[in-house]
C-alpha positions in Angstrom: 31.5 11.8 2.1 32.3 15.5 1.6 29.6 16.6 -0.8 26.4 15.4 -2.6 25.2 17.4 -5.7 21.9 17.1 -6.9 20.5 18.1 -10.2 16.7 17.7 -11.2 16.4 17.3 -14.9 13.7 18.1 -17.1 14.2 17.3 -21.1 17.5 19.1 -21.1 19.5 16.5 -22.2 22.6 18.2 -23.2 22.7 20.8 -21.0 22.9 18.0 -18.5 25.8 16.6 -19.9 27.5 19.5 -20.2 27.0 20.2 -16.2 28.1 16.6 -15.1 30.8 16.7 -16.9 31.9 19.6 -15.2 30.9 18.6 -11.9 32.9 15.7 -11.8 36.2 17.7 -13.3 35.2 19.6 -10.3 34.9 16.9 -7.8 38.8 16.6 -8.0 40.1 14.8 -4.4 37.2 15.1 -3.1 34.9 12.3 -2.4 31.2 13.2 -4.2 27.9 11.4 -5.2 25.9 12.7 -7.8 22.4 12.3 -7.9 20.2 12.9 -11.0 16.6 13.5 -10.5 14.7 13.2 -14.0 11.3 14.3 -13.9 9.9 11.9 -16.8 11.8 13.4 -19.7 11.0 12.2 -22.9 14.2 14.0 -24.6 17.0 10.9 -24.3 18.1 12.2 -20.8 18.1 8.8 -19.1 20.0 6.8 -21.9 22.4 9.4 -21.7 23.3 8.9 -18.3 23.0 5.1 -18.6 25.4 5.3 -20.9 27.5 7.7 -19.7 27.7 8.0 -16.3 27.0 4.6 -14.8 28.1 6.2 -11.3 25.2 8.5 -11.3 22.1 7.7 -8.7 19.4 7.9 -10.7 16.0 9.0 -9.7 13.6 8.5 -12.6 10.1 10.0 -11.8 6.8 8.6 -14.1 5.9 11.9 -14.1 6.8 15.8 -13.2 6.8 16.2 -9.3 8.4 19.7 -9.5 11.8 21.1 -8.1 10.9 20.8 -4.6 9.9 17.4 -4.5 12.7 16.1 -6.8 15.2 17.8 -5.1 13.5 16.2 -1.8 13.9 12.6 -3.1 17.6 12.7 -3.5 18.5 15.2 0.2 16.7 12.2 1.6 19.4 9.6 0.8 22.0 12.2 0.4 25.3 11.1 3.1 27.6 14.1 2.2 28.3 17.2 4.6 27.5 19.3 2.0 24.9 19.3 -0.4 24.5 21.2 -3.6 21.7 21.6 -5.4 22.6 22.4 -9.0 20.6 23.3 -11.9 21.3 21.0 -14.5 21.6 24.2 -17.6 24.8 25.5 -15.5 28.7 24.7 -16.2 30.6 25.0 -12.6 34.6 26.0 -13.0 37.3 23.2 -12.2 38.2 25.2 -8.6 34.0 25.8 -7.4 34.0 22.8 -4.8 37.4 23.5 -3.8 36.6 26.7 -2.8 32.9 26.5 -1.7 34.2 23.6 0.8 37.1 25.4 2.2 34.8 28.3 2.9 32.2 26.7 4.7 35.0 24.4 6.8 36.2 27.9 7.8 32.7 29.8 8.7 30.9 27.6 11.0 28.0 29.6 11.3 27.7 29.8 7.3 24.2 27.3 6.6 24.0 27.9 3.0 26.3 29.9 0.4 25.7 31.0 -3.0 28.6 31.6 -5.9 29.1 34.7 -8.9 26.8 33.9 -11.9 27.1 34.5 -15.0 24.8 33.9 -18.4 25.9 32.1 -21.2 27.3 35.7 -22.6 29.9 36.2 -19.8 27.1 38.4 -18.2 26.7 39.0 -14.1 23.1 37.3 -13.2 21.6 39.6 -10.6 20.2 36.6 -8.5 23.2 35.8 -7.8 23.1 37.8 -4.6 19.4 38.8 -3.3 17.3 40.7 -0.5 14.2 39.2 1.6 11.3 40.3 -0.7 9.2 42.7 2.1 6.2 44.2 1.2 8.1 47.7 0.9 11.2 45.5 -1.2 8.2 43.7 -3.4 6.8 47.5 -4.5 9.9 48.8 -5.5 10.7 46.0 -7.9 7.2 45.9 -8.8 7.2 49.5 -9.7 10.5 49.2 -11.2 12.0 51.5 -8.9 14.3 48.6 -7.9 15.7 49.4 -12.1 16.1 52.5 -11.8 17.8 52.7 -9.0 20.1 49.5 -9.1 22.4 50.7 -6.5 20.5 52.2 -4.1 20.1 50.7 -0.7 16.4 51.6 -0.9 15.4 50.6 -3.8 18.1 48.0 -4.6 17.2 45.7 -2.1 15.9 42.8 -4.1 19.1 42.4 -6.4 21.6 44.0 -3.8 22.6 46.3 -6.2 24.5 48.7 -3.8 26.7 45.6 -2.7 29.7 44.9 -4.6 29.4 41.9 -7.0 33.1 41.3 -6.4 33.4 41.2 -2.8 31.7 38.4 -0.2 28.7 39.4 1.3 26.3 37.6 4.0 23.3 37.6 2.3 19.3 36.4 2.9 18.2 35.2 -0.1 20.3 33.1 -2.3 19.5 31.1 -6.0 18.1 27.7 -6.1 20.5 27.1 -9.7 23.4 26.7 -7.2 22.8 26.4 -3.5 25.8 24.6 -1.3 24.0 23.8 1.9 25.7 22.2 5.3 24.0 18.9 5.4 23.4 19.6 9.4 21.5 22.8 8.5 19.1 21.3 7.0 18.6 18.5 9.3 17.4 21.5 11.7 15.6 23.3 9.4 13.9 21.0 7.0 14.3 20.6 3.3 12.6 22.2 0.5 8.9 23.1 1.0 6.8 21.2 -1.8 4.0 23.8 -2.0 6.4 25.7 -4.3 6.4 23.7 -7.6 8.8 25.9 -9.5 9.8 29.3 -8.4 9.9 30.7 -4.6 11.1 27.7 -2.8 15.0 28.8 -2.6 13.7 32.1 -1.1 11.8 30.0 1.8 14.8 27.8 2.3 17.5 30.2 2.2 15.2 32.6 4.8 14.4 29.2 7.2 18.6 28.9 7.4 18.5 32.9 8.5 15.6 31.9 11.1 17.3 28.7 12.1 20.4 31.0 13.4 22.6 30.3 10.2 23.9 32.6 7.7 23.3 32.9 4.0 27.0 34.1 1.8 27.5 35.5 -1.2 31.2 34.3 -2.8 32.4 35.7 -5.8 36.0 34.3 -6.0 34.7 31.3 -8.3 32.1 31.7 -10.8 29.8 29.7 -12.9 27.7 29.6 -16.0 24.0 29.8 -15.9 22.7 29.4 -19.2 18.9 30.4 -18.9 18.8 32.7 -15.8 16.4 34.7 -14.6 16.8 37.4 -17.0 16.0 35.1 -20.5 12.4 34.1 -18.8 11.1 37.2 -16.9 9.5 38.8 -20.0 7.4 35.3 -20.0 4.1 36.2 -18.7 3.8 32.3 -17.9 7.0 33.2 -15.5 5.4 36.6 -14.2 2.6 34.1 -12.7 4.0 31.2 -11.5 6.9 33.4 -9.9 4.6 36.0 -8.3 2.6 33.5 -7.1 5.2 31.6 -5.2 5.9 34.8 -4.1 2.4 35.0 -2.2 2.8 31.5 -0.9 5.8 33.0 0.8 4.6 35.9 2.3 1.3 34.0 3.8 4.0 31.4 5.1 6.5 33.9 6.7 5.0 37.6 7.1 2.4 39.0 9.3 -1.2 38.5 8.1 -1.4 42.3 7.6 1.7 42.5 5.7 1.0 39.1 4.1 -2.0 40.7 3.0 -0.7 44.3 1.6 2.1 41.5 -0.2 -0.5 39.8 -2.0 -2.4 43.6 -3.0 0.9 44.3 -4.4 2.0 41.2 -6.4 -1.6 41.0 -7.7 -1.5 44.0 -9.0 2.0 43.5 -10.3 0.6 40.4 -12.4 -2.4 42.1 -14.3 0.2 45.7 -14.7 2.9 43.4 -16.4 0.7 41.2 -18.3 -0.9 44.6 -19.5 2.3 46.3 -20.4 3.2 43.0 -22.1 0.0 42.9 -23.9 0.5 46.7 -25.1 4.3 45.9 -26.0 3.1 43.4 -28.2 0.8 45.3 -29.9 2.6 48.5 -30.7 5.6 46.2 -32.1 3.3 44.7 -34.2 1.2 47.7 -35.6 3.8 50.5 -35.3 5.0 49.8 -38.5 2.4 49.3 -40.6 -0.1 52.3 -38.7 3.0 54.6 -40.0 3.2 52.7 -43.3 -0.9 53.3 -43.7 -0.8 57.0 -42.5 2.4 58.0 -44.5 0.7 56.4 -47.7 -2.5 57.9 -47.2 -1.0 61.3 -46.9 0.9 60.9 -50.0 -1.8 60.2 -52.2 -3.2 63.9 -50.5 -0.4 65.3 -51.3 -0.4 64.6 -54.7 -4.0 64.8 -55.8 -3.9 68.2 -54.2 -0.9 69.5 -56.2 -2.2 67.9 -59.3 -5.4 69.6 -58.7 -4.0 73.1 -58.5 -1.9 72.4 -61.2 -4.6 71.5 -63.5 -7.2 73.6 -62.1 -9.6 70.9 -61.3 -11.1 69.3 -58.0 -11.9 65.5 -57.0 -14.8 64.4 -55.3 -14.9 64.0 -51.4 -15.0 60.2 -52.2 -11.6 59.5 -53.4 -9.9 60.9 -50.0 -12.7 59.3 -47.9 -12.6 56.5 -49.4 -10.5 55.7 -52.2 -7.3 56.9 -50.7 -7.7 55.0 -47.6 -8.1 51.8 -49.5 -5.7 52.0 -51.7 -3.0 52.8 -48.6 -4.2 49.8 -46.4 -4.1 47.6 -50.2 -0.1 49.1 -50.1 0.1 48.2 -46.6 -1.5 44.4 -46.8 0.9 43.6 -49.9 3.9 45.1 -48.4 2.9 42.2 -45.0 2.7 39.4 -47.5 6.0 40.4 -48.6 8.2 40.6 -45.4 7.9 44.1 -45.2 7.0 44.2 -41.2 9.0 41.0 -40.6 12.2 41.1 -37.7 14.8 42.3 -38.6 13.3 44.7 -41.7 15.3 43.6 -45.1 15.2 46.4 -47.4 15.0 44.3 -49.9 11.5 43.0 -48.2 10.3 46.6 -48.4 11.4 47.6 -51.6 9.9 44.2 -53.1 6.9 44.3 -51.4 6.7 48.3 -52.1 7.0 48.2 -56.1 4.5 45.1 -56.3 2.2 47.5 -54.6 2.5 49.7 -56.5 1.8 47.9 -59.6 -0.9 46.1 -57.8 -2.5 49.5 -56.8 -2.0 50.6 -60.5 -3.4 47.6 -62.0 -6.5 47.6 -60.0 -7.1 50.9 -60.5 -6.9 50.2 -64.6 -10.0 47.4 -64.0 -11.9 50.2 -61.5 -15.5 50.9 -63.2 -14.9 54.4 -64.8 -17.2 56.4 -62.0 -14.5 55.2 -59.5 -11.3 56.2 -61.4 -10.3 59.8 -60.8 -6.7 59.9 -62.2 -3.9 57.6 -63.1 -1.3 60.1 -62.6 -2.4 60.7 -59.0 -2.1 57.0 -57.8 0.8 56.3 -59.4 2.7 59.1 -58.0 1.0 58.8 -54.8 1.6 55.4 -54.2 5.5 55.5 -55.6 5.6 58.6 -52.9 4.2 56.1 -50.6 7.0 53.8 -51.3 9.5 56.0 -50.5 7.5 57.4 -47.3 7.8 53.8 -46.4 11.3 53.4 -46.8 12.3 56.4 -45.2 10.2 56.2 -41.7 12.2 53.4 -41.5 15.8 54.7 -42.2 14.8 57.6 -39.9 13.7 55.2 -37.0 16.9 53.0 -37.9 19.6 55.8 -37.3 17.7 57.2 -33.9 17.2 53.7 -32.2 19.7 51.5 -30.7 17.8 48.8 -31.7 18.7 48.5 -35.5 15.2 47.8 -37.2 17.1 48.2 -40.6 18.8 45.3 -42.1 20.7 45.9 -46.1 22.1 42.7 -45.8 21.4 38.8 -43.8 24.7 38.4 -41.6 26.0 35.2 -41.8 27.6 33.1 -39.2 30.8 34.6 -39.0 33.2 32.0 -36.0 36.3 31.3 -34.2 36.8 28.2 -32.9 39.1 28.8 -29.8 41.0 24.6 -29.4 44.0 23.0 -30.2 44.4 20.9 -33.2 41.9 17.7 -32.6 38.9 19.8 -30.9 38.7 22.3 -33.6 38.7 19.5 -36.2 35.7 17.7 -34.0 33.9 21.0 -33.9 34.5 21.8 -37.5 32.7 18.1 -37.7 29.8 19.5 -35.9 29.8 22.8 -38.2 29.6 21.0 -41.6 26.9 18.0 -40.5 25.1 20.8 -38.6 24.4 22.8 -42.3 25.8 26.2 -40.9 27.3 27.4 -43.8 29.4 30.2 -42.0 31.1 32.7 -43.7 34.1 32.8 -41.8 35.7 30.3 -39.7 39.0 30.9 -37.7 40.6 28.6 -35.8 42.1 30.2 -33.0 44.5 28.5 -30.4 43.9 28.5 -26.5 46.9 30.6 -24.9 48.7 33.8 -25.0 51.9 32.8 -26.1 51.6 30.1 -29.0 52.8 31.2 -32.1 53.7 29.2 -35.3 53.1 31.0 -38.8 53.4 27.2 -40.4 50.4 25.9 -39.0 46.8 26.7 -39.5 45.7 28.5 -36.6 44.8 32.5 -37.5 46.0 33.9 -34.1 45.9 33.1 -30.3 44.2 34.5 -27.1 45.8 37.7 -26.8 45.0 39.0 -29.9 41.4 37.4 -29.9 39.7 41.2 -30.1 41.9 42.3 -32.7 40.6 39.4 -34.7 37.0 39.6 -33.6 36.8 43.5 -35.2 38.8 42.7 -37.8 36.7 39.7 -39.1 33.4 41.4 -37.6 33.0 37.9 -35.7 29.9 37.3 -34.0 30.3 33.7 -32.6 32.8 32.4 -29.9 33.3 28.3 -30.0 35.3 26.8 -27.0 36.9 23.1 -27.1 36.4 22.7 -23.7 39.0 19.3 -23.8 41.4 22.5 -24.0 40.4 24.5 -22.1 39.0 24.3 -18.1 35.3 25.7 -17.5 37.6 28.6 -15.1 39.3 29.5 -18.5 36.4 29.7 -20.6 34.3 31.3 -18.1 37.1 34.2 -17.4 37.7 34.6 -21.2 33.9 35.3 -21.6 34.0 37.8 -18.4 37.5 39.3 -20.4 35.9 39.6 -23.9 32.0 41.4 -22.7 31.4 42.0 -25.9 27.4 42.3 -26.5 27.5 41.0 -30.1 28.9 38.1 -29.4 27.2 34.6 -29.1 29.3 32.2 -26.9 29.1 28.9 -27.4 30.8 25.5 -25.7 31.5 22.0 -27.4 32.1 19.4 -24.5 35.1 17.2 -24.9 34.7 14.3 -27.1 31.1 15.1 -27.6 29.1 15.5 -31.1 27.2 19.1 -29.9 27.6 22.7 -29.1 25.9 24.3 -26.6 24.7 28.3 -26.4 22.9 30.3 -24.4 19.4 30.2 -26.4 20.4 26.6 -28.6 21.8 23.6 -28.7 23.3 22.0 -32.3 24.2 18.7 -32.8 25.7 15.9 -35.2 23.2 13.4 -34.5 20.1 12.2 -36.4 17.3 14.5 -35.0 19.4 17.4 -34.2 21.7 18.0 -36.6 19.8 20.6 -38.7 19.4 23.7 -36.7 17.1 25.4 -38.7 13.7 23.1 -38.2 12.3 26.4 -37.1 12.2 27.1 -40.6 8.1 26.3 -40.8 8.0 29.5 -38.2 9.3 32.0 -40.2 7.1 35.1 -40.5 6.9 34.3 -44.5 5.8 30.7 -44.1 3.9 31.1 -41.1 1.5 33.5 -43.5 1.8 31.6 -46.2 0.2 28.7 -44.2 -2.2 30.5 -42.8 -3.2 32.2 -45.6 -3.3 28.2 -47.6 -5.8 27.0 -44.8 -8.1 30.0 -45.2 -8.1 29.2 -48.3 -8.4 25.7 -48.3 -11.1 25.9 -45.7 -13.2 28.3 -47.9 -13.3 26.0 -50.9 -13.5 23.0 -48.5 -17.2 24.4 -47.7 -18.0 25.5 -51.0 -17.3 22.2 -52.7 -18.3 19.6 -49.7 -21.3 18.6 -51.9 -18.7 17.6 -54.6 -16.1 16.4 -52.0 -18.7 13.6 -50.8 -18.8 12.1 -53.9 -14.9 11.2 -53.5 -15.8 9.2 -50.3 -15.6 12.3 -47.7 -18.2 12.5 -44.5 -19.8 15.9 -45.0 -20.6 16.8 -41.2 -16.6 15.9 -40.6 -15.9 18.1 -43.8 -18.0 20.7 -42.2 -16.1 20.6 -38.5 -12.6 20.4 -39.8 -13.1 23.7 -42.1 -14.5 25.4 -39.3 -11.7 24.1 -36.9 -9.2 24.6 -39.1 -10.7 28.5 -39.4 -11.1 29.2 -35.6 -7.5 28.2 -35.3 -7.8 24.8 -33.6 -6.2 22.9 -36.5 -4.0 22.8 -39.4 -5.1 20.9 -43.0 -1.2 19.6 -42.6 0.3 18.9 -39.9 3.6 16.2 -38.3 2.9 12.8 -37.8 2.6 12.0 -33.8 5.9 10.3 -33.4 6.8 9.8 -29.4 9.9 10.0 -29.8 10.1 13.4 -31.3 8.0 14.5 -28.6 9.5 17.9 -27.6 12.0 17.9 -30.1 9.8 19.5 -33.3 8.8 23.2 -33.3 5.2 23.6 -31.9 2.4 23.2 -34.7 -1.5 22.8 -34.8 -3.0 19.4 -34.9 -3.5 18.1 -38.2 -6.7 17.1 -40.2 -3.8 15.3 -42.8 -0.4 14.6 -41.9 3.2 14.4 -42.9 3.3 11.0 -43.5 1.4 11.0 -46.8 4.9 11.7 -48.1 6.2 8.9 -47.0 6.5 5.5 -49.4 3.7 3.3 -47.8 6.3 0.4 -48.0 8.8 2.4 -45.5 7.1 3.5 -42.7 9.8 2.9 -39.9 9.1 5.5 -37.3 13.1 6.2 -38.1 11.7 7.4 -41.9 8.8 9.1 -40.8 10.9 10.9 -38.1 12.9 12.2 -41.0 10.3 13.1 -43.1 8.9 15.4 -40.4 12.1 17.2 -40.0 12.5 17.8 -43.4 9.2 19.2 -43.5 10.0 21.7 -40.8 13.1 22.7 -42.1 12.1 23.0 -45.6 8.6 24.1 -45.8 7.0 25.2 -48.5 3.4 26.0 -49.7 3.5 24.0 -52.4 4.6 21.1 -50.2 1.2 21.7 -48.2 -0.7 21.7 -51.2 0.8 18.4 -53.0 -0.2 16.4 -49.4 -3.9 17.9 -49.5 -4.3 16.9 -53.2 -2.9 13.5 -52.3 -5.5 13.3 -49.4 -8.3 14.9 -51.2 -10.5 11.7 -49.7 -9.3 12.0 -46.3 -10.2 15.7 -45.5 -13.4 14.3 -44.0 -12.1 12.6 -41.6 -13.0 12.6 -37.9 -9.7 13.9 -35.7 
């Protein structure tokens, strides 16, 4: 048996599929055993692979072990000379084992090697290629001198920066997404170390083959697809402590307790820095704006009361810019939220709407004001249509001196060329029309550089694939891969480097398309890629904004709701929960077999299933219901099911 591959799975179901596929398109003349790993997914995985790949050795776990472990069960049993342990979110090229086995048949002393990297944009991953994380190596990323100097050799050392990601380099640390190990190597040195649940063990291994007289390589002559690297989780502060803390189990494990000790200082301190940076991030992205907004206001109404005053020779009372002025700014500011105003990416048409209904809230409020609070109509009108415009041109301003646009005039739609021969662009076109895209643009583009034939329906062919990307401002690449190898794709993503676009893969014969942050498919529960829908920043207040309210009259009615069969003290406990944030009035029905598959919500007092005919409850039609629910949400929709339930809002949960 040449080599064994292992992959641990974990509710990635088509990611998986993807990467198997692939592996055995690699596994060419070579003889190769597979083994899957599942670490109790609840997404499908396993009836996939029944159903699929029968030749698989299945591992199903009753519950999540971790990497190590998993990984573990299967080296156990594993009777290759090589073994590769493979993250199951990668796509390996047709020539990977090929090469990977003739370069460890030719370096003997070569334990464990590591291959090029690249995201699901055709992007270099860093980890590819990786330093022993030393005290003095730890406080240079930590510090982020490691960033700022990428390609120095003393402050580069945890990404290698200074070596070249084009030429084969021994190396000491190597990634745990695709680590081809000599079988022997690790009879010597043992396997993965199982105190490391998710992050860290690949460093310990890949530094036990160093110690155990082996070498670690970098090889970049064949590459491979990492869809979530390291890069799409490190802003997670979830990943900032689980990492860093695998980081600490090393350094106890393999430094000197002195050093192991000045490691630990500095990773702690690196946790509560980042999480604070994180924490301050957040907030200025979310108050910028409207702190601006608010000032910007409140300086126009000055503005204009104080050139009205001179003009007309008169002077307000210290009230109106003490107090009056900042209320009616922060009133501009809350109305232009509850508009999309300060929603990602800014429409102007968000600002301008939620703008002019504040002004006309502003003016109409100040029309009902008792007469010793008005001062002057003039003054807030033309202060808060001033306002308006202050609004709309802080943002223009920031917009033309940012790289990141915060500006948007107009939603851009999908825009996509599907890159296949004749029956995989017509399968993916299937995908594109049950998956309720609704692209604007749609080319079909075929998969050399030489085809031409003006009679047929394809737009162009590889070698004018830029041309047609600026000229049809495309913004989403779709590969068929039953035409083209993983090598080909891979290379034309590496060619094209072009930051705007989204790649995107459809396996042969398959009814999905994979990208780097999504998955769509043509199937019952995945086919509409917009469930997120119920997240948007406009529904998300409008919900929140429906169970304040709800809550509110919940407790000032609960004498009257009684009377309609209601508990009180429950009535009491779910406003209040519902209030602190522990619950939602509306929320799905608890369907197992969505588990994982719906966007997150709060537990609800009432549920979806009120919509549902009470003489079809399959768990098929209330699975349905709660997808349409998520994709088209609407407050009104909320409101009907809390009408509907008006006797269950008591209920214990």
């Amino acid at each position: 048996m040449d080599l064994s591959v292992i992959i641990v799975n974990y509710n990635v179901q088509h990611f998986l599929e993807q990467c198997l596929n692939s592996v055995y398109r690699a596994a060419g003349n070579h003889s190769v055993e597979v083994f899957v790993v599942d670490n109790n997914s609840v997404d499908g995985s396993l009836q996939m692979i029944a159903k699929r790949f029968t030749e698989v050795q299945l591992i199903a776990n009753k519950n999540n072990v971790g990497f190590s472990r998993a990984n573990n069960q299967a080296m156990r049993s594993a009777k290759g000379r090589y073994v590769l342990l493979l993250n199951p979110d990668t796509l390996v090229a047709e020539d990977t084992f090929d090469h990977c086995i003739k370069f460890m048949d030719e370096h003997p002393k070569a334990g464990a090697m590591g291959v090029k990297m690249v995201d699901g944009k055709g992007d270099f991953l860093p980890e590819s290629k990786r330093g022993l994380p030393t005290p003095m190596v730890a406080f240079y990323k930590v510090f982020g001198l490691s960033s700022l100097f990428p390609k120095s050799r003393r402050f580069g050392r945890y990404h290698l920066g200074y070596l070249s990601e084009d030429e084969t380099h021994s190396v000491d640390i190597l990634a745990g997404a695709f680590m081809f190990m000599r079988k022997e190597t690790l009879d010597k040195v043992g396997l993965l170390d199982e105190d490391f649940f998710m992050y860290g063990e690949d460093i310990d291994l890949s530094w036990r083959i160093k110690l155990g007289g082996y070498e670690n390589y970098y090889y970049p002559h064949t590459q491979i697809i990492h869809y979530k690297g390291e890069s799409t989780k490190k802003s997670s502060i979830n990943y900032v402590l689980v990492f860093y803390n695998a980081m600490i189990i090393f350094a106890r494990k393999h430094f000197s307790k002195s050093n192991a000790g000045i490691f630990a200082f500095l990773i702690k301190g690196a946790i509560y820095l980042r999480a604070s940076f994180s924490l301050l991030r957040r907030l200025l992205s979310a108050f910028i704006f409207p702190a601006l907004d608010f000032v910007f206001t409140y300086l126009s109404f000055i503005a204009v009361a104080l050139l009205y005053q001179q003009y007309r020779g008169i002077s307000f009372p210290d009230m109106v810019y003490w107090k009056m002025f900042p209320f009616l700014s922060a009133l501009m500011v809350v109305i232009s939220f509850f508009h999309g105003g300060y929603d990602r990416p800014t429409f102007i048409r968000n600002v301008l709407r939620g703008g002019m209904v504040s002004v006309i809230s502003v003016f109409v409020l100040y029309a009902f004001l008792p007469e010793s609070l008005r001062f002057s109509r003039f003054v807030v009108l033309s202060g808060s249509t001033l306002g308006l415009f202050s609004m709309v041109l802080i943002k223009w301003i920031i917009h033309l001196n940012s790289k990141k646009k915060h500006f948007v005039f107009r939603h851009e739609g999908r825009r996509i060329a599907i890159i296949g021969k004749t029956d995989g662009v017509i399968r993916v076109r299937g995908i594109i029309d049950k998956a309720v895209w609704n692209p604007e643009v749609v080319l079909e583009v075929y998969p050399n550089y030489v085809y031409q034939n003006k009679k047929d329906h394809f737009v162009t062919n590889l070698s004018r694939l830029e041309e047609a990307i600026n000229l049809f401002r495309l913004n989403e690449i779709i590969y068929c891969s039953e035409d083209m190898n993983s090598e080909e794709i891979i290379r034309e993503m590496i060619r094209l480097d072009n930051p705007s676009l989204e790649f995107r893969i459809s396996p042969a014969n398959s009814n999905f398309i994979i990208g780097s942050q999504s998955i769509s498919t043509s199937t019952d529960l995945f086919h509409i890629p917009n469930l997120n829908n119920i997240h948007h920043p406009r529904n998300r207040r409008s919900k929140k904004l429906l169970d304040f309210s709800t809550s509110i009259l919940v407790l000032f009615f609960s004498p009257v709701l009684t009377l309609f069969g209601n508990n009180f003290k429950y009535l009491i406990i779910n406003a209040i929960r519902v209030v602190g944030g522990r619950n939602t009035w509306v929320g799905f029905e608890k369907i197992d077999t969505q588990a994982g598959k719906l966007p997150a919500l709060l537990p609800g007092i009432l549920s979806t299933a009120s919509l549902s005919d009470q003489h079809e409850n399959s768990t098929h039609h209330l699975e349905q219901i709660n997808m349409e629910y998520a994709e088209k949400y609407s407050l009104s929709k909320d409101g009907e099911i809390i009408m509907k339930n008006l006797r269950s809002l008591g209920r214990p949960v």
